[in-house]
gemmi code that builds the backbone of each chain (N, CA, C; Angstrom):
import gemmi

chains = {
    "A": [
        ("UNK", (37.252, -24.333, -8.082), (35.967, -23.650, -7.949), (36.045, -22.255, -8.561)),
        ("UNK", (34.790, -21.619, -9.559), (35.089, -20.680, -9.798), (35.125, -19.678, -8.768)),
        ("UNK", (35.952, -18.259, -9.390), (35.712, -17.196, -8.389), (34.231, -16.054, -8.527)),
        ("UNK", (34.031, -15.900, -7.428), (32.826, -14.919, -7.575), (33.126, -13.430, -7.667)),
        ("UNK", (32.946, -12.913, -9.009), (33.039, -11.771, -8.975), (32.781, -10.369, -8.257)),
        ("UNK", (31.971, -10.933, -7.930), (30.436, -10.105, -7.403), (31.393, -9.903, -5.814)),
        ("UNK", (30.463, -8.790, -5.030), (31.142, -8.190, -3.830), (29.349, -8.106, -3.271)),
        ("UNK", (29.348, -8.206, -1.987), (28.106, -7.525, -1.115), (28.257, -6.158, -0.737)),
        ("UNK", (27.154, -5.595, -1.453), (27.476, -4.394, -0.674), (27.108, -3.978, 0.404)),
        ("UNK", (28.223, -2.357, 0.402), (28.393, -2.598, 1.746), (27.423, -1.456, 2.859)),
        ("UNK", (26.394, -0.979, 1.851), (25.456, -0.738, 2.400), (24.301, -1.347, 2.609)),
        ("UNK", (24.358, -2.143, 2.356), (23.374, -3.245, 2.374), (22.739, -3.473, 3.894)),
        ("UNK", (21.491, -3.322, 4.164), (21.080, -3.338, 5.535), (19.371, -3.764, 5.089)),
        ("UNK", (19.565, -4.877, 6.542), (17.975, -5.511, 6.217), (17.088, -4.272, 6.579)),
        ("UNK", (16.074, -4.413, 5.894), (14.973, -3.605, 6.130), (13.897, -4.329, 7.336)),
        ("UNK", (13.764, -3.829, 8.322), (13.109, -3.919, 9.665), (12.368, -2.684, 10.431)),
        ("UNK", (11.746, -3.534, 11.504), (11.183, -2.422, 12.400), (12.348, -1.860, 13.488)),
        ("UNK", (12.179, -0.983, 14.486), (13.191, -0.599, 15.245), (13.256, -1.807, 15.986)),
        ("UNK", (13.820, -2.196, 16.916), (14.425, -2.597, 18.085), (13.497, -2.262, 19.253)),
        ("UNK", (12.885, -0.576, 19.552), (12.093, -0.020, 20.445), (10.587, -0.502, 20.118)),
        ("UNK", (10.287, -0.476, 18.651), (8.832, -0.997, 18.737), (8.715, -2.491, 19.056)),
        ("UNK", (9.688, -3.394, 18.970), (9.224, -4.573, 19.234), (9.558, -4.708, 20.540)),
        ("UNK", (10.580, -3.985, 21.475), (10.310, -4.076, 22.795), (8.631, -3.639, 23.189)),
        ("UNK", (8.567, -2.265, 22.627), (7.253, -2.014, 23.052), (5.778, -2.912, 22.944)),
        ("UNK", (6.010, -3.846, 22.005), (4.845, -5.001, 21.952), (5.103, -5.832, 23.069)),
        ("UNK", (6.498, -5.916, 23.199), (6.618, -7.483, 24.190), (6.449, -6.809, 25.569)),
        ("UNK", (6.462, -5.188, 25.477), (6.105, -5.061, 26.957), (4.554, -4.907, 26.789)),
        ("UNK", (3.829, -4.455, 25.908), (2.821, -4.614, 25.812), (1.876, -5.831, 26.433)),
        ("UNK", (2.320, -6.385, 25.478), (1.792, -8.140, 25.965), (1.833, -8.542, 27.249)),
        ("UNK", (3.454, -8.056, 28.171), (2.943, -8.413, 29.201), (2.114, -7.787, 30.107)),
        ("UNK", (1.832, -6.584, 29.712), (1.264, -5.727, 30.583), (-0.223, -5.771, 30.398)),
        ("UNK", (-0.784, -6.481, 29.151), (-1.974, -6.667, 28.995), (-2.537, -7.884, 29.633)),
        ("UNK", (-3.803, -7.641, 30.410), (-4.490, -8.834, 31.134), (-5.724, -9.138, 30.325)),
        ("UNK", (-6.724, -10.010, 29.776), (-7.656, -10.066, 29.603), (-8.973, -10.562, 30.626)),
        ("UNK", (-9.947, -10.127, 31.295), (-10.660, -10.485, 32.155), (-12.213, -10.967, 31.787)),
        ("UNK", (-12.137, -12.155, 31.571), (-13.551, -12.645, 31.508), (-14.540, -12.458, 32.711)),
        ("UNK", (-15.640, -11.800, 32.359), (-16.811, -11.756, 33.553), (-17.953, -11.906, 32.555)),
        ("UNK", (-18.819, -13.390, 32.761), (-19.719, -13.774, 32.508), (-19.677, -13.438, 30.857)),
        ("UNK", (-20.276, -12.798, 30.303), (-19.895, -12.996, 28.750), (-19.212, -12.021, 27.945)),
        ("UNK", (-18.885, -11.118, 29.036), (-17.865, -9.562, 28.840), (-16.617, -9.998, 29.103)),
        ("UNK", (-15.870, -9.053, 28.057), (-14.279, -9.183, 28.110), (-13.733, -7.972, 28.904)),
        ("UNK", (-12.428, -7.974, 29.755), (-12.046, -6.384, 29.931), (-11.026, -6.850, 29.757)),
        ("UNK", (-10.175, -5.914, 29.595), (-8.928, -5.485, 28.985), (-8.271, -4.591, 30.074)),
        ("UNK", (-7.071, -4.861, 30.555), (-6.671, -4.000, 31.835), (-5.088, -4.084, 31.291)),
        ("UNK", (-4.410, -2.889, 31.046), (-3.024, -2.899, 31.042), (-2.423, -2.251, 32.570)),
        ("UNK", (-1.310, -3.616, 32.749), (-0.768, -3.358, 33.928), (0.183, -2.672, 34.222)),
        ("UNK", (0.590, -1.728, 33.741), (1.749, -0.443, 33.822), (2.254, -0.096, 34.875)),
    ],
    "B": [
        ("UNK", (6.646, -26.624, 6.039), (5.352, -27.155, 6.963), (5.844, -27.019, 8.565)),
        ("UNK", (7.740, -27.463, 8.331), (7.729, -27.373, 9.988), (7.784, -25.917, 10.474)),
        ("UNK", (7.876, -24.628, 9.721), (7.936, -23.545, 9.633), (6.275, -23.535, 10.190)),
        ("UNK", (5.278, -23.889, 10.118), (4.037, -23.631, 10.163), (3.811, -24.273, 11.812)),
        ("UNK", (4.493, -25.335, 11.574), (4.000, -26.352, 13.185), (4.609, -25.384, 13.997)),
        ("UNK", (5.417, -25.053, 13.503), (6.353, -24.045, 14.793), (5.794, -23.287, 15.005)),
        ("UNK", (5.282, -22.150, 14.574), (4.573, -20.958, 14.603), (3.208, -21.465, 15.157)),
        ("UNK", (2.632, -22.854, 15.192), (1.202, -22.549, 15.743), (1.695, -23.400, 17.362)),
        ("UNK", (2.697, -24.162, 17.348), (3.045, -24.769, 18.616), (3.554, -23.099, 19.086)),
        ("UNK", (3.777, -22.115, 18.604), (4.278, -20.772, 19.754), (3.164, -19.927, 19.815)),
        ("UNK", (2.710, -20.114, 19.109), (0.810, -19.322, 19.303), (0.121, -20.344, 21.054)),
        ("UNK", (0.541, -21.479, 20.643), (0.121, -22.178, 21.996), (0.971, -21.814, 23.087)),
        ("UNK", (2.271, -21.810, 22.752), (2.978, -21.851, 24.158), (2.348, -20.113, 24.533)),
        ("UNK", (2.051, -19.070, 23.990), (2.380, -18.014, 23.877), (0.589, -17.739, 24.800)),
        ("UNK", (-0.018, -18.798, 24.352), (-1.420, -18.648, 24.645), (-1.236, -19.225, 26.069)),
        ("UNK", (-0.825, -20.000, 26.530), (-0.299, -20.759, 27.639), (0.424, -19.570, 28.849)),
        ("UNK", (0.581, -18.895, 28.431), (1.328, -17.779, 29.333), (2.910, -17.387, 29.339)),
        ("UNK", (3.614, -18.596, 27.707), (5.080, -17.810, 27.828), (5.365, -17.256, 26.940)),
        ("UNK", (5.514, -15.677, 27.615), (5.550, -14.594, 26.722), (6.859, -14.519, 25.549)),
        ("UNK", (8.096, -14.811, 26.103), (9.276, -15.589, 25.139), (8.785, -16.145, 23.791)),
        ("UNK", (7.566, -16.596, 23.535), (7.157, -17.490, 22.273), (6.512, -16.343, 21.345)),
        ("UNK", (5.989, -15.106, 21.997), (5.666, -14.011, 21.254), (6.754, -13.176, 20.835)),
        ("UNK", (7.644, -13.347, 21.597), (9.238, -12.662, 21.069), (9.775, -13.299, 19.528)),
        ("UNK", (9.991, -14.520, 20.331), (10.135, -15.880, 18.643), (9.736, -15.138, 17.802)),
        ("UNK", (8.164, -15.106, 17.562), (7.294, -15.191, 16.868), (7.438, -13.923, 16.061)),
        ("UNK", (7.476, -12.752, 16.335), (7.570, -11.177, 15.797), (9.079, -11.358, 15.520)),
        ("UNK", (10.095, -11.711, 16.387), (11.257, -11.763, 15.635), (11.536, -12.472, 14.448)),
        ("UNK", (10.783, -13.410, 14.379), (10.595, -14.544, 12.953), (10.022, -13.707, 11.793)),
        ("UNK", (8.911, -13.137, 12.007), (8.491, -12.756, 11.108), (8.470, -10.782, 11.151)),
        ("UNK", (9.127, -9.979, 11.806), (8.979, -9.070, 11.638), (9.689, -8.494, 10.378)),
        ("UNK", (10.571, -8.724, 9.857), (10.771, -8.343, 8.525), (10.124, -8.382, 7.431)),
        ("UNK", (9.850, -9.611, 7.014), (8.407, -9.853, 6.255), (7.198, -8.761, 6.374)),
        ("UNK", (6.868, -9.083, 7.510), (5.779, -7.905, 7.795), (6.304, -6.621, 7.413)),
        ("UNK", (7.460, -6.279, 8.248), (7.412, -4.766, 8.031), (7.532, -3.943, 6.395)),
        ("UNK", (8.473, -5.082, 5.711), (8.413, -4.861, 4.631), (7.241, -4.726, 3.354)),
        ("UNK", (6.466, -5.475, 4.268), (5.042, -5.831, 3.365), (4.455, -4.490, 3.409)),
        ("UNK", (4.232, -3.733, 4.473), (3.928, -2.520, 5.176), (5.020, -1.229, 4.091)),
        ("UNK", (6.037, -1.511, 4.476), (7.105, -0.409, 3.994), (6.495, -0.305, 1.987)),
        ("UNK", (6.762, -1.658, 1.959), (6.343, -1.793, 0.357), (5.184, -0.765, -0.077)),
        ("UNK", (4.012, -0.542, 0.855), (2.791, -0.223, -0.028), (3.158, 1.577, 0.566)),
        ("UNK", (3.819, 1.556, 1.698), (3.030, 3.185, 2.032), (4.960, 3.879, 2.060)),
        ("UNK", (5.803, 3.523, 1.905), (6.870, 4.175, 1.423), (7.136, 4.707, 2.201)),
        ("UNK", (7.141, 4.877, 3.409), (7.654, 5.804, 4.558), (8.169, 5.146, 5.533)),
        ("UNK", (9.309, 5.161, 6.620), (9.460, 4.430, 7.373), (8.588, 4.822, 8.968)),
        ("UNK", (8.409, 5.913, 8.965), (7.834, 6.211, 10.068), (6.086, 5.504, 10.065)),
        ("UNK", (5.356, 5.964, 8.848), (4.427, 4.889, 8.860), (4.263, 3.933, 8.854)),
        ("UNK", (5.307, 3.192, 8.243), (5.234, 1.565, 8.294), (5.413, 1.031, 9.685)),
        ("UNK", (6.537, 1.865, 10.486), (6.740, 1.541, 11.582), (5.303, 1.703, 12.429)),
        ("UNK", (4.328, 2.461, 12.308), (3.301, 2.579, 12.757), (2.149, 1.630, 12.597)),
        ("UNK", (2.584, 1.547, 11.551), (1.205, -0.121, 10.627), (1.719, -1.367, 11.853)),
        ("UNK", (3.116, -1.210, 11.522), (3.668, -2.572, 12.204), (3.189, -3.107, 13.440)),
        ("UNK", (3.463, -1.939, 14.186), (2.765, -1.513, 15.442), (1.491, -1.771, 15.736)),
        ("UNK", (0.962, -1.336, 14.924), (-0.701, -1.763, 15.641), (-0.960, -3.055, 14.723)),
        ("UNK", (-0.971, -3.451, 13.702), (-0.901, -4.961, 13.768), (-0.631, -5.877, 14.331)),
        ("UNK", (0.715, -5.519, 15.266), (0.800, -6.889, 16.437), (0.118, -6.089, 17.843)),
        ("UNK", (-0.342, -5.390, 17.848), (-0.981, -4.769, 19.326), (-2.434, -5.641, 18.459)),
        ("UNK", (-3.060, -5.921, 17.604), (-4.512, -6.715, 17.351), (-4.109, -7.984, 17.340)),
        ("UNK", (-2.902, -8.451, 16.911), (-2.511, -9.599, 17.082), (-2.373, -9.916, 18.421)),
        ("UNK", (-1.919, -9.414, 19.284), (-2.026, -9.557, 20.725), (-3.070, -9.482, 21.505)),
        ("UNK", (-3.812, -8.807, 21.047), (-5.390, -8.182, 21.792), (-5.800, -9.699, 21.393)),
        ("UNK", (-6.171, -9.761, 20.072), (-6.938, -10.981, 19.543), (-6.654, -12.083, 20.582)),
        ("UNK", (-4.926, -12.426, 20.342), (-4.519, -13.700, 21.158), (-5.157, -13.852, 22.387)),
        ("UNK", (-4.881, -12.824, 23.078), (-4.892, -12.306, 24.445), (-6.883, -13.079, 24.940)),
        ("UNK", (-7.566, -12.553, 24.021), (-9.050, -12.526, 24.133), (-9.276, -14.197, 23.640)),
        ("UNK", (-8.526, -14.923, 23.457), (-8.633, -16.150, 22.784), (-9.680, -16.183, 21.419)),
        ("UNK", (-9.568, -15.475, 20.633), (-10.281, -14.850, 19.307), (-9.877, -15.486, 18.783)),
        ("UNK", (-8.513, -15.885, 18.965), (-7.513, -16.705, 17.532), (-7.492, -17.923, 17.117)),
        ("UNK", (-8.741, -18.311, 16.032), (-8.554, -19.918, 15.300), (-8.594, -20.373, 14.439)),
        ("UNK", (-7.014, -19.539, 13.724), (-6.324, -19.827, 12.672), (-5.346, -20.553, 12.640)),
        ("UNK", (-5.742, -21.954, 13.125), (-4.529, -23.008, 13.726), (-3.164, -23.160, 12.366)),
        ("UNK", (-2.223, -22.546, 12.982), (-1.507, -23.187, 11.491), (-1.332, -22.189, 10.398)),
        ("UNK", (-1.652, -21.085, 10.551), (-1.766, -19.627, 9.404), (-1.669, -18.643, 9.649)),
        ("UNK", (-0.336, -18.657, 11.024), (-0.009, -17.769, 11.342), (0.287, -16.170, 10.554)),
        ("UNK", (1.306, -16.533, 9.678), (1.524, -15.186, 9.079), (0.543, -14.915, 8.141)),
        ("UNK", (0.193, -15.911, 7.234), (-0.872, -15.185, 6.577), (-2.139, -14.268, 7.109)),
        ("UNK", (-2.462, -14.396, 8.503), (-3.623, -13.987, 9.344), (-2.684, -12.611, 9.714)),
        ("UNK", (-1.184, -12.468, 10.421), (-0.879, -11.121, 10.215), (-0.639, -10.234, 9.316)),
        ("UNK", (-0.449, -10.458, 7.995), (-0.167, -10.347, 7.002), (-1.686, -9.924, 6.448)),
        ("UNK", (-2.710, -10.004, 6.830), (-4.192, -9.477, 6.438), (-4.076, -8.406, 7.375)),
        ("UNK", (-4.210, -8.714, 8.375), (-4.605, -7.509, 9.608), (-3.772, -6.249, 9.141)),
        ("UNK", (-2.404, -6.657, 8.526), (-1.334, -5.420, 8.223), (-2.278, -5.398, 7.205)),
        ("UNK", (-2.589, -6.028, 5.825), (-3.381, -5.314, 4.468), (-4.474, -4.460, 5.218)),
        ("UNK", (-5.528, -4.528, 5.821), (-6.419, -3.974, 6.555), (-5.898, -2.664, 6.969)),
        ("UNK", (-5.275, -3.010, 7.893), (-4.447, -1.621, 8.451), (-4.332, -0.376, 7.339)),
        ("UNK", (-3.158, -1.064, 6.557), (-3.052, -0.036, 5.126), (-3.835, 0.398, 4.753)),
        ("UNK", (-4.870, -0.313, 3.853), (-5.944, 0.190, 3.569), (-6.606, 1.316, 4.221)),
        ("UNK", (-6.888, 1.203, 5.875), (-7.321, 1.858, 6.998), (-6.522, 3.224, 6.683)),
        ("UNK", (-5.270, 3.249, 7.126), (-4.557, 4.113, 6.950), (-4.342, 5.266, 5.060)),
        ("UNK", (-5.253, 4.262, 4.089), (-4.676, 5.215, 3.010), (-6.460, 6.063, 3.001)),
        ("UNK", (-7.315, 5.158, 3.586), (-8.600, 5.955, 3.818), (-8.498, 6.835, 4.257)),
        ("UNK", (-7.948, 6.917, 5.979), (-7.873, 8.121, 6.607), (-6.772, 9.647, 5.858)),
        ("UNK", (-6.547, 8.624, 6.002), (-5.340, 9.884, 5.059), (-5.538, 10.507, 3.329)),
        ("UNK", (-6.493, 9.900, 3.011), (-6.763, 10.002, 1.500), (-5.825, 10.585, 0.659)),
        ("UNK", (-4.351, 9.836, 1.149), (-3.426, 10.352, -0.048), (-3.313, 8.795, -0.841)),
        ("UNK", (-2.229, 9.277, -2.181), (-2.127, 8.342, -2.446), (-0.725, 7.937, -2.156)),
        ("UNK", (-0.086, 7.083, -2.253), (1.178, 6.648, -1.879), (2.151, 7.439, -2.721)),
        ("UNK", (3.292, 7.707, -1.615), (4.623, 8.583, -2.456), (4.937, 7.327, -4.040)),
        ("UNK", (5.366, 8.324, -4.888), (6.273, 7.523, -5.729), (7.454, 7.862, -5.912)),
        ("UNK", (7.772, 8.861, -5.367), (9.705, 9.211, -5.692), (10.423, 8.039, -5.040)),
        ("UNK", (11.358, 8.003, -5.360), (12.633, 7.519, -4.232), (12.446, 5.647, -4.791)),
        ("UNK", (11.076, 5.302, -5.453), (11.423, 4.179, -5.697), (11.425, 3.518, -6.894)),
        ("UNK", (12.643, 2.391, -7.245), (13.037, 1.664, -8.634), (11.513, 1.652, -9.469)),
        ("UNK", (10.761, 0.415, -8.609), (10.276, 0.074, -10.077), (8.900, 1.464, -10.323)),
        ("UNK", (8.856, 2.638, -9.820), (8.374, 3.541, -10.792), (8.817, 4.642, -10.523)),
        ("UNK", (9.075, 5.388, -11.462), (9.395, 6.483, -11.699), (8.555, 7.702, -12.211)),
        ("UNK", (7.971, 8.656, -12.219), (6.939, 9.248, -11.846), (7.310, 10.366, -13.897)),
        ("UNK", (8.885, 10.275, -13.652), (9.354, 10.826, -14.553), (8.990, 10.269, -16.295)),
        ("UNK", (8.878, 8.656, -15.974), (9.130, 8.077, -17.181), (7.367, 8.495, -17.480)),
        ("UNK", (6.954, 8.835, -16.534), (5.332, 9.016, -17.436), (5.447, 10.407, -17.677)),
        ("UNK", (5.575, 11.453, -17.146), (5.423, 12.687, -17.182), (6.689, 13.068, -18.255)),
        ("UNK", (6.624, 13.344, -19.509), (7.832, 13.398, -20.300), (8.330, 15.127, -20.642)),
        ("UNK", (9.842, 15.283, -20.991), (9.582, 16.497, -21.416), (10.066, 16.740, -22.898)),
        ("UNK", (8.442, 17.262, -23.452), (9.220, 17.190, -25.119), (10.043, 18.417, -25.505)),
        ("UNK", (10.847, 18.891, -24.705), (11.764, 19.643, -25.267), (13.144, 18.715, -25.820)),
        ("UNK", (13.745, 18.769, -26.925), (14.826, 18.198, -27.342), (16.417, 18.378, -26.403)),
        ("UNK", (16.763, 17.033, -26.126), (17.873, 16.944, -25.384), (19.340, 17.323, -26.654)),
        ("UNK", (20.154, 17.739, -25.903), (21.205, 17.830, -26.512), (21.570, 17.630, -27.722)),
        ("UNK", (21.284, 16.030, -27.555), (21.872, 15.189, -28.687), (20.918, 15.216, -30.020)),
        ("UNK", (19.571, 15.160, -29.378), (18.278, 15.694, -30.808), (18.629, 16.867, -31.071)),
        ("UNK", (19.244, 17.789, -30.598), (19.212, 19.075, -31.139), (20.298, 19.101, -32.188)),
        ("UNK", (21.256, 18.229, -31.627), (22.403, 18.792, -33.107), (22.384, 18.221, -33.676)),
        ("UNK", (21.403, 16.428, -33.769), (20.724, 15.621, -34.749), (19.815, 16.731, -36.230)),
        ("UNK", (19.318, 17.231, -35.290), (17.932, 18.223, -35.866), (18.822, 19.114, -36.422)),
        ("UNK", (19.607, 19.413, -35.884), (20.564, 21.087, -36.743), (21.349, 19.953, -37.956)),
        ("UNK", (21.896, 19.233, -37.826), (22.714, 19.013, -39.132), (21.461, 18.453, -39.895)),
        ("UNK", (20.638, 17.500, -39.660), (19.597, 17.578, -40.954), (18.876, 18.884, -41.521)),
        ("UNK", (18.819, 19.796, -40.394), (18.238, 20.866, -41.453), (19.535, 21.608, -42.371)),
        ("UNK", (20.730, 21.093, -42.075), (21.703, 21.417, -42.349), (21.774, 20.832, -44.012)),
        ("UNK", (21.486, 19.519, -43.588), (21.817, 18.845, -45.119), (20.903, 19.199, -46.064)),
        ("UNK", (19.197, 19.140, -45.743), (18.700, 19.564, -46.370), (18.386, 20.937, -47.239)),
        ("UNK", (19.372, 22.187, -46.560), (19.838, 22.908, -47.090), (20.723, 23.086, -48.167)),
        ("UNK", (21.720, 22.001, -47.814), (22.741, 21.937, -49.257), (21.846, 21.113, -50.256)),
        ("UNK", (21.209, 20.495, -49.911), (20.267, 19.405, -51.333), (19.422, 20.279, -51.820)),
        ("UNK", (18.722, 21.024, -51.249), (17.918, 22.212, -52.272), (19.167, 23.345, -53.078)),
        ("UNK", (20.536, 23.410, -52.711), (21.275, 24.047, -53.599), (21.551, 23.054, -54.900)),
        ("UNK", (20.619, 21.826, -54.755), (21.117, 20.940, -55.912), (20.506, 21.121, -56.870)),
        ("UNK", (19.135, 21.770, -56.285), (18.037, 21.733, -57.160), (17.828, 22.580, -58.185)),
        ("UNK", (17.555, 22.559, -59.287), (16.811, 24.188, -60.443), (16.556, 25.173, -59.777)),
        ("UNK", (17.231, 26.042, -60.748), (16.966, 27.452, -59.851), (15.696, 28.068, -59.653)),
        ("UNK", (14.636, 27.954, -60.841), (13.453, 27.825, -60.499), (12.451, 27.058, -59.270)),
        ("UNK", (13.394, 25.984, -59.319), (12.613, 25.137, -57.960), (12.915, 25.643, -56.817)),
        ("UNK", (14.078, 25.633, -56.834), (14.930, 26.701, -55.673), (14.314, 27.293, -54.909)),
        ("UNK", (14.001, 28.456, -56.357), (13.547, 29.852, -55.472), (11.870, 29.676, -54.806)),
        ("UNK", (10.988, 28.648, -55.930), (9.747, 28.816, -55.116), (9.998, 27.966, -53.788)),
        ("UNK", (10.813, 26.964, -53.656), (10.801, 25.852, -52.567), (11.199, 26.926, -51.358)),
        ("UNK", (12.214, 27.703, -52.158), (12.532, 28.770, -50.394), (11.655, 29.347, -50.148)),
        ("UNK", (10.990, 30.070, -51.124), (9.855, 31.390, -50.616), (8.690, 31.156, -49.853)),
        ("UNK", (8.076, 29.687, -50.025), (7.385, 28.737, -49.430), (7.548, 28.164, -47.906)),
        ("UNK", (8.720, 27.472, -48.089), (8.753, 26.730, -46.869), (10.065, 27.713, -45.935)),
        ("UNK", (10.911, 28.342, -46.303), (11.691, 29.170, -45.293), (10.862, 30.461, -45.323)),
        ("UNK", (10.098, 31.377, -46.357), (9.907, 32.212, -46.057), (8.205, 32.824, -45.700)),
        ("UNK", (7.812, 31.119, -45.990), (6.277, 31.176, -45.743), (5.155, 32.231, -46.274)),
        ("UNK", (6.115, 32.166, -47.913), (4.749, 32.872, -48.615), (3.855, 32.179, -49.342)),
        ("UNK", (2.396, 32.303, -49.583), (1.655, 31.787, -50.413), (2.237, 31.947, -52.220)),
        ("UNK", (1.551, 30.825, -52.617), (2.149, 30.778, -54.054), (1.514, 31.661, -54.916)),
        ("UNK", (0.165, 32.587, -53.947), (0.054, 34.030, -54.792), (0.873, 34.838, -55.202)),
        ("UNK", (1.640, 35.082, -53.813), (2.445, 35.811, -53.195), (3.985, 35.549, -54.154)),
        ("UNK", (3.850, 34.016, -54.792), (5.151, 33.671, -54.983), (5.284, 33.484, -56.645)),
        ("UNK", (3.784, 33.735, -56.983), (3.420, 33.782, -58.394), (3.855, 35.429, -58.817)),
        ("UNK", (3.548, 36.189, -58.167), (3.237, 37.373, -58.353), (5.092, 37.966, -58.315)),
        ("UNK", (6.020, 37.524, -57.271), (7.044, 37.703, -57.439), (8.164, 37.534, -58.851)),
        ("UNK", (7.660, 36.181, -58.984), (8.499, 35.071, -59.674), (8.109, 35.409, -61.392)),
        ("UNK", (6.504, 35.595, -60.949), (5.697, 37.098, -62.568), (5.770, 35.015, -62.978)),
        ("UNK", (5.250, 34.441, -62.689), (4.571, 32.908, -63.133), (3.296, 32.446, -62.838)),
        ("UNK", (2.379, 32.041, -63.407), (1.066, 31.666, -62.742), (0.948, 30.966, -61.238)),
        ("UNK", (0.146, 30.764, -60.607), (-0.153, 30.019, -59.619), (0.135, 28.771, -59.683)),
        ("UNK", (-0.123, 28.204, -61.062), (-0.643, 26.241, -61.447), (1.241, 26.185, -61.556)),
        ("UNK", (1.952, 27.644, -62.303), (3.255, 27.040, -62.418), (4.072, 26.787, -60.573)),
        ("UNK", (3.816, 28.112, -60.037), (4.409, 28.297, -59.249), (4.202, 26.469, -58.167)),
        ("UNK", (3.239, 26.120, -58.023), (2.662, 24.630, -57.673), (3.732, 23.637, -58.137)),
        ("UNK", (3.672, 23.659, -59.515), (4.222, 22.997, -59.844), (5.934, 22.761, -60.279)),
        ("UNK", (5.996, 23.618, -60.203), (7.594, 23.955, -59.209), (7.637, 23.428, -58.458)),
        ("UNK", (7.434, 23.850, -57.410), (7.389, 23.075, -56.284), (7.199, 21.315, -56.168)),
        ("UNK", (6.033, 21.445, -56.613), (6.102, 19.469, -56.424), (7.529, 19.039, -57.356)),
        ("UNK", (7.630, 19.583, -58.043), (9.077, 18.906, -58.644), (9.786, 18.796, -57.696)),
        ("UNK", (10.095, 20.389, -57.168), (11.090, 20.297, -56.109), (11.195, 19.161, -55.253)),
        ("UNK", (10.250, 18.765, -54.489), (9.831, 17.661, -53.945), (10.474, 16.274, -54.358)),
        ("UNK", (9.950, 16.013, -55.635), (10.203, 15.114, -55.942), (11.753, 14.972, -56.283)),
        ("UNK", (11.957, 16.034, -56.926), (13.908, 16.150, -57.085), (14.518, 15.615, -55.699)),
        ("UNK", (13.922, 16.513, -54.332), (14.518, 16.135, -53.668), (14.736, 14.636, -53.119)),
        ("UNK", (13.552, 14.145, -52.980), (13.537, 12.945, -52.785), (14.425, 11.854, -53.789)),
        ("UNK", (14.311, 12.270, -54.894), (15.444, 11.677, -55.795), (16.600, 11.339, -55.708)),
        ("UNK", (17.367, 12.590, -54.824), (19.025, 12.717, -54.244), (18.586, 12.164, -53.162)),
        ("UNK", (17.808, 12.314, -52.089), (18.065, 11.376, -50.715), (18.164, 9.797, -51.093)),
        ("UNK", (17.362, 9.571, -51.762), (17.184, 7.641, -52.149), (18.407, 8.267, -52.949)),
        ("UNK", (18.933, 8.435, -53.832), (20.252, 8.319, -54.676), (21.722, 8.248, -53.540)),
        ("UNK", (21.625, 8.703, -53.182), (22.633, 9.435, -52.149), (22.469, 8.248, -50.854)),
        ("UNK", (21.564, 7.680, -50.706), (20.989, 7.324, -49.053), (21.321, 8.058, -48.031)),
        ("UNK", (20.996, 8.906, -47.927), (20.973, 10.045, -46.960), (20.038, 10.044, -46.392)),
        ("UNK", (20.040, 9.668, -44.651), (19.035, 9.383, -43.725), (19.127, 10.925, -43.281)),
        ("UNK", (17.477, 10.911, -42.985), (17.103, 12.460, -42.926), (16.005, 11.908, -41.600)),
        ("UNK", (16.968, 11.964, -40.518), (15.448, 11.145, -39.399), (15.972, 11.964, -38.121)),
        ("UNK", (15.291, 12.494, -36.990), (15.516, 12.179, -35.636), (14.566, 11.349, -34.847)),
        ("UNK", (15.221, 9.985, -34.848), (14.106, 9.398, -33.886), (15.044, 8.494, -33.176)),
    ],
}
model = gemmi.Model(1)
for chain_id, residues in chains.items():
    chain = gemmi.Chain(chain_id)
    for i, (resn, *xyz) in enumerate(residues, 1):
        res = gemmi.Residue()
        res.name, res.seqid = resn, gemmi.SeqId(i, " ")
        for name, pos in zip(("N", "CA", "C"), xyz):
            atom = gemmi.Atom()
            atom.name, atom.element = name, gemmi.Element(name[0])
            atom.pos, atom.b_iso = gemmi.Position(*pos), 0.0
            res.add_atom(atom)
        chain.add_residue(res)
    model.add_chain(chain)
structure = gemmi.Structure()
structure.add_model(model)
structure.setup_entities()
């Protein structure tokens, strides 16, 4: 098999969001309720 | 396609009440996104901000049962983020940074015509050579070709010196010209900076 010349470098880092903002959605989400009353929506975060 | 079933079977479970399937779901695709984001507005702190409120509407939406894009998942976040941007280059009425990234360079348009190094001592030895090739020339041609073009006198000026008419002093010159051109094609002597 040939050899691969090539090396990864070693700064190489995926490009992403933090770690903290996607906690902050998933706490989001749970903290968000949606409340149907008759043809109105409310929106209540449970903090 | 099973990439697609998956993503709308976790839109259901997620709609269903398990929040775990919205984790999946942003972890699946948060790179994509963020990058899509990072791509247009070049900053990480803003992108991180786009990111952000794109899945807080993605959630609101879900949340409100708004969502019936069975099956098109990312492409439907993947708008809300274009939206966003947009939103964000309105409010802000800048236009997007261009330093810091490959494919433009802000430099290659904005040029500077001052001569680099290497044109300069290109440019000095041709005016160099062309100096010794007018020592090739008649001394008559010589002298009007210098008084002209190094010393920038009119051929009144160069008639009146030289004690020759005007039509001669002219015509001196175009010889000169032509002499010279004679020795460059004879010689092939490239006389260029480009």
């Amino acid at each position: 098999m040939a050899n691969l010349y090539t090396k990864k470098s070693a700064d190489y880092k995926k490009i992403g969001p933090k770690r903290e903002t996607i906690n902050f959605l998933l706490n989001y989400s749970k903290a968000l309720r949606v409340v149907d009353y008759e043809e109105i929506q409310f929106e209540t975060l449970l903090n | 396609m099973e990439q697609l079933l998956q993503d709308s079977a976790l839109v259901e479970q997620y709609l269903s009440g398990d929040e775990n399937a919205l984790e999946t779901l942003i972890n699946r695709h948060s790179q994509r996104v963020y990058s899509f984001i990072f791509s247009k507005v070049f900053d990480k702190d803003i992108a991180e901000d786009i990111f952000q409120d794109t899945f807080i509407k993605v959630i609101r939406t879900l949340k409100r049962g708004a969502y019936n894009e069975e099956g098109k998942f990312l492409p439907w976040v993947m708008r809300i983020a274009h939206n966003l941007i947009i939103d964000h280059f309105r409010k802000s009425m800048r236009m997007p940074k261009f330093e810091g990234n490959d494919d433009f360079n802000i430099f290659s348009v904005i040029s500077d015509n001052a001569l680099n190094v290497e044109r300069q001592i290109i440019k000095d030895q041709v005016e160099d050579d062309v100096r010794k090739l007018i020592k090739e020339l008649p001394q008559d041609q010589q002298e009007v070709l210098i008084m002209r073009m190094y010393k920038d006198m009119s051929f009144k000026e160069i008639s009146e010196i030289t004690g020759v008419s005007i039509n001669t002093a002219l015509g001196r010159m175009r010889y000169a010209i032509i002499n010279l051109r004679k020795i460059v094609e004879k010689n092939n002597i490239v006389l260029t900076n480009q």
